[in-house]
ZAMI-827238 format. One record per residue (C-alpha): x, y, z; residue in three letters; residue number from 1; chain. Coordinates in nm, 4 decimals, always signed. Layout:
@c1->X&c2->Y&c3->Z&resn->ALA&resi->NUM&chain->A
...
//
This chain:
@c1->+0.0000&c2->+0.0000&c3->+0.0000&resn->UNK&resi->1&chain->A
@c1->+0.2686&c2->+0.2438&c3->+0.0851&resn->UNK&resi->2&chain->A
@c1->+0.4076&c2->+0.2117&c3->-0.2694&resn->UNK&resi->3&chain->A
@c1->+0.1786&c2->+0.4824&c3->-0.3642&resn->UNK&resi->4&chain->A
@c1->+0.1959&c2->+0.8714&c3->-0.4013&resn->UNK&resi->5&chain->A
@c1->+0.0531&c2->+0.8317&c3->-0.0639&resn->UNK&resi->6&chain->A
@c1->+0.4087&c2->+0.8149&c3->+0.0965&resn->UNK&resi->7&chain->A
@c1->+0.5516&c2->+1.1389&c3->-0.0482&resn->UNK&resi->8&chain->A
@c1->+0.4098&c2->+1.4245&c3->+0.2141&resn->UNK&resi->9&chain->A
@c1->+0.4588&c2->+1.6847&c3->-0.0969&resn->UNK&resi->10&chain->A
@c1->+0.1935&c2->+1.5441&c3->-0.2830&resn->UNK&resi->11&chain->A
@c1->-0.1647&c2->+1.6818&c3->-0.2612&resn->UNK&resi->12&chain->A
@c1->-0.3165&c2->+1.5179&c3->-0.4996&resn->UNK&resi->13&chain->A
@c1->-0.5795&c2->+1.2707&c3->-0.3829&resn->UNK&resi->14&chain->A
@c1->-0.5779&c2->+0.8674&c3->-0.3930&resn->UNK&resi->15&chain->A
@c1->-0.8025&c2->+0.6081&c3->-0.3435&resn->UNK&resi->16&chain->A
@c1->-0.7264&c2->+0.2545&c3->-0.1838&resn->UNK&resi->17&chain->A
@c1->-0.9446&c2->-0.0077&c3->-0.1759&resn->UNK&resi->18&chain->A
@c1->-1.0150&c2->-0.2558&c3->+0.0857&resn->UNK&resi->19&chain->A
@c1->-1.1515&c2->-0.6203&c3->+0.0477&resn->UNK&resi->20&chain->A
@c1->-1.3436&c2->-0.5838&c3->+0.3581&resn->UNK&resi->21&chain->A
@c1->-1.4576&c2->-0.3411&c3->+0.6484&resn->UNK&resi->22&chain->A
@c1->-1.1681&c2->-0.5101&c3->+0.8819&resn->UNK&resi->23&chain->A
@c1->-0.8688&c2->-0.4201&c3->+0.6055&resn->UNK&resi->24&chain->A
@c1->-1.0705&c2->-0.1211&c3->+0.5488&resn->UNK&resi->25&chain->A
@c1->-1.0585&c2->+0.0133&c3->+0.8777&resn->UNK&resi->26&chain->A
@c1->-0.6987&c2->-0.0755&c3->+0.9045&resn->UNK&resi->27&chain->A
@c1->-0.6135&c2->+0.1379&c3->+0.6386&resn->UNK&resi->28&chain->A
@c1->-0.8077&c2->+0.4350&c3->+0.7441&resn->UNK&resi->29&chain->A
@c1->-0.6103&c2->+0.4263&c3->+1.0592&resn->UNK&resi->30&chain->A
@c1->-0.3004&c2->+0.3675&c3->+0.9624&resn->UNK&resi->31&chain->A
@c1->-0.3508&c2->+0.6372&c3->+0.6926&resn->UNK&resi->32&chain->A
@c1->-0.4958&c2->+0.8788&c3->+1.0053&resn->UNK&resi->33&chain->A
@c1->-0.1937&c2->+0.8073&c3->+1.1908&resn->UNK&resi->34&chain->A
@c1->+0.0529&c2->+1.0103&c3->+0.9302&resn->UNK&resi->35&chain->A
@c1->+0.0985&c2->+1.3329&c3->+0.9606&resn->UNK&resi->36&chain->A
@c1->+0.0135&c2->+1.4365&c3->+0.6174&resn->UNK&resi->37&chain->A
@c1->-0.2909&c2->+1.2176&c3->+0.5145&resn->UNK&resi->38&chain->A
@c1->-0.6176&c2->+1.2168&c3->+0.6554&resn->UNK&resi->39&chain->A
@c1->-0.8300&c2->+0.9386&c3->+0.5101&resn->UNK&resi->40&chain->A
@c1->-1.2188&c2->+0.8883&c3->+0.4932&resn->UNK&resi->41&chain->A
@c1->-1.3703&c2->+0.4997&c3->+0.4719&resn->UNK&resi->42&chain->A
@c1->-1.6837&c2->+0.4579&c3->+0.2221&resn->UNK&resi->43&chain->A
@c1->-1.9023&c2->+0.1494&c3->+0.2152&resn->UNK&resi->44&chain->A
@c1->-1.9271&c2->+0.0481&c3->-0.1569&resn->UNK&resi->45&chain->A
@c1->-2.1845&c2->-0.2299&c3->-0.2880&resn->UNK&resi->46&chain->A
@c1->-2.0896&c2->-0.4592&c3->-0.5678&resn->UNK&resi->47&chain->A
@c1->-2.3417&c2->-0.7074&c3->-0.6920&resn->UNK&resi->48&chain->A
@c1->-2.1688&c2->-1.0391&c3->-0.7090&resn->UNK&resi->49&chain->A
@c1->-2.3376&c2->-1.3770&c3->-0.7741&resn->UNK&resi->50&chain->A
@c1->-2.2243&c2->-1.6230&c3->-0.5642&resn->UNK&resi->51&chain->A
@c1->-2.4117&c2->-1.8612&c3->-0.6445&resn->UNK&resi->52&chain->A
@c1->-2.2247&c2->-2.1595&c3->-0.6296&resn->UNK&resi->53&chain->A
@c1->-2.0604&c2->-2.3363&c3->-1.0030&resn->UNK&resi->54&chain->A
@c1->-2.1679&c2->-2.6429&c3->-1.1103&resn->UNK&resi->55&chain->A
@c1->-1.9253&c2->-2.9401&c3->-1.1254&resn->UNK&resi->56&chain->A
@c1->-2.0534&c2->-3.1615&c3->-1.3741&resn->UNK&resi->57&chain->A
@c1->-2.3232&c2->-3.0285&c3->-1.6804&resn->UNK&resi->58&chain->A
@c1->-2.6620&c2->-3.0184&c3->-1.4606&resn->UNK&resi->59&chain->A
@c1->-2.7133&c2->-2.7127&c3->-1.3168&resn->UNK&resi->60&chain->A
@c1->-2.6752&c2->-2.6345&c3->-0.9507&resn->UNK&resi->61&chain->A
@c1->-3.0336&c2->-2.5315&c3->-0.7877&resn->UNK&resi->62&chain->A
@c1->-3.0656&c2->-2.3068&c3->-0.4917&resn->UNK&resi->63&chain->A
@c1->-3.3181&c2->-2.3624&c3->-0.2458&resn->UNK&resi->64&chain->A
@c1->-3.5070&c2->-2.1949&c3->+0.0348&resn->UNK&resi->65&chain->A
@c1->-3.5384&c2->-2.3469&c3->+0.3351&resn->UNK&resi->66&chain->A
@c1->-3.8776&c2->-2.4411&c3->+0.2581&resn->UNK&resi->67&chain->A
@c1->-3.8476&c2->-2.5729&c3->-0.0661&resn->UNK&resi->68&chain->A
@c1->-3.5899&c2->-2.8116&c3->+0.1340&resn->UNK&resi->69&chain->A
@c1->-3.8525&c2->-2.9046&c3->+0.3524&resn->UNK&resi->70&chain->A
@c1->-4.1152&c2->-3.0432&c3->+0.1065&resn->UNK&resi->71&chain->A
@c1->-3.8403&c2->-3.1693&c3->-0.1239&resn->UNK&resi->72&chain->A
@c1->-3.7284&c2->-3.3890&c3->+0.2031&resn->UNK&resi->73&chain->A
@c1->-4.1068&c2->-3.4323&c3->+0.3144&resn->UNK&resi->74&chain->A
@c1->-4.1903&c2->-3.5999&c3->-0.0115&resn->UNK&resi->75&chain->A
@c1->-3.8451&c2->-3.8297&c3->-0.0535&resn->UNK&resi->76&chain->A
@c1->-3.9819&c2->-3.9656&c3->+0.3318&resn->UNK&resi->77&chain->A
@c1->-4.3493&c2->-4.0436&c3->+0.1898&resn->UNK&resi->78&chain->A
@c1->-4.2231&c2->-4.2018&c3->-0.1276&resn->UNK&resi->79&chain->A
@c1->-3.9808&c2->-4.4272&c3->+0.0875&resn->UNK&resi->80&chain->A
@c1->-4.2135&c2->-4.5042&c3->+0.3368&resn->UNK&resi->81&chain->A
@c1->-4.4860&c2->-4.5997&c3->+0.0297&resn->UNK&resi->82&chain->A
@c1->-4.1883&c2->-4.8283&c3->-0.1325&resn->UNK&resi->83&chain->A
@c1->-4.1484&c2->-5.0087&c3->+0.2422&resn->UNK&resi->84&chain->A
@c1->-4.4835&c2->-5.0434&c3->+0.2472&resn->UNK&resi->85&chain->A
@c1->-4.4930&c2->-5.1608&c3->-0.0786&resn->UNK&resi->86&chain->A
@c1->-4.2164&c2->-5.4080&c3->-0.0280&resn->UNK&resi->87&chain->A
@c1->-4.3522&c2->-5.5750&c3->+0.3020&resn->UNK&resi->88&chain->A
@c1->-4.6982&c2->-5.5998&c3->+0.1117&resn->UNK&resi->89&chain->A
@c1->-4.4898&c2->-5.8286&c3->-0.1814&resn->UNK&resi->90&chain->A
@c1->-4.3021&c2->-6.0361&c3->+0.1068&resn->UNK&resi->91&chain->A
@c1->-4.6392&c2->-6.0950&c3->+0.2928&resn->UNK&resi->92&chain->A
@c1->-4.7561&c2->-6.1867&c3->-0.0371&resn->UNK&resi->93&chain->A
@c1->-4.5102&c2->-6.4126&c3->-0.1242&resn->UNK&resi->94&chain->A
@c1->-4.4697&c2->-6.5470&c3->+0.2194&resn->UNK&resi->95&chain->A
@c1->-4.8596&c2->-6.6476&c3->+0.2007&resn->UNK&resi->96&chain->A
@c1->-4.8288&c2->-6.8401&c3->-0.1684&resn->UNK&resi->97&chain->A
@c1->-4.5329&c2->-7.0469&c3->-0.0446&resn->UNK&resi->98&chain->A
@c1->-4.7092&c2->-7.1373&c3->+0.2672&resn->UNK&resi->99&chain->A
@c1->-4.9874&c2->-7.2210&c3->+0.0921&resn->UNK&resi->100&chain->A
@c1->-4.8262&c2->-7.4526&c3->-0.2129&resn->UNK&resi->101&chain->A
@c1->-4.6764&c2->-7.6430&c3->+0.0608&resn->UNK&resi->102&chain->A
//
C-alpha cells in the first residue's frame, strides 16, 4: 500500500485505496490517520456479485429456500415409506403363496 503517491508528504493530490473488507478497510483508514500528512475517509461500496455456487458436472446447480428443502425432504420420506410399504406388502404376499403350495 505504501508504494503509492501516498508516501511522499509533498503530494496533494488525492488517492483512493481499496479494501476487500470493512476489517482491512478500517486498518487502512487508521493507519492512513496516523501520518501526519494524510487524513483518510472509509466509504461502504456495494458490488453485486453472484455467488451462487458453479456447477461441477453439466446439470445445473439449484438453490433452495429453506422451505423448498422441507417439502423436497417431506416428499423423498413419503415415497420411501410408500416403497417399504410396498415391499412388506410383496413379502407378505409371497410369504402367504409359499405357505400355501406347501
Amino acid at each position: 500500500m505504501t508504494r503509492t503517491s501516498v508516501r511522499s508528504p509533498g503530494n496533494a493530490k488525492p488517492v483512493e485505496l481499496w479494501g476487500f473488507d470493512r476489517g482491512q478497510a478500517e486498518y487502512l483508514k487508521n493507519y492512513f490517520d496516523a501520518l501526519p500528512h494524510t487524513t483518510a475517509t472509509m466509504v461502504r461500496v456495494r458490488i453485486a456479485i453472484d455467488l451462487t455456487p458453479k456447477s461441477k458436472g453439466e446439470r445445473p446447480v439449484t438453490v433452495w429456500t429453506p422451505e423448498e428443502q422441507e417439502a423436497w425432504l417431506a416428499e423423498q420420506r413419503r415415497k420411501d415409506a410408500e416403497r417399504k410399504r410396498e415391499a412388506r406388502r410383496s413379502a407378505a404376499a409371497c410369504s402367504s403363496f409359499r405357505h400355501i403350495n406347501r
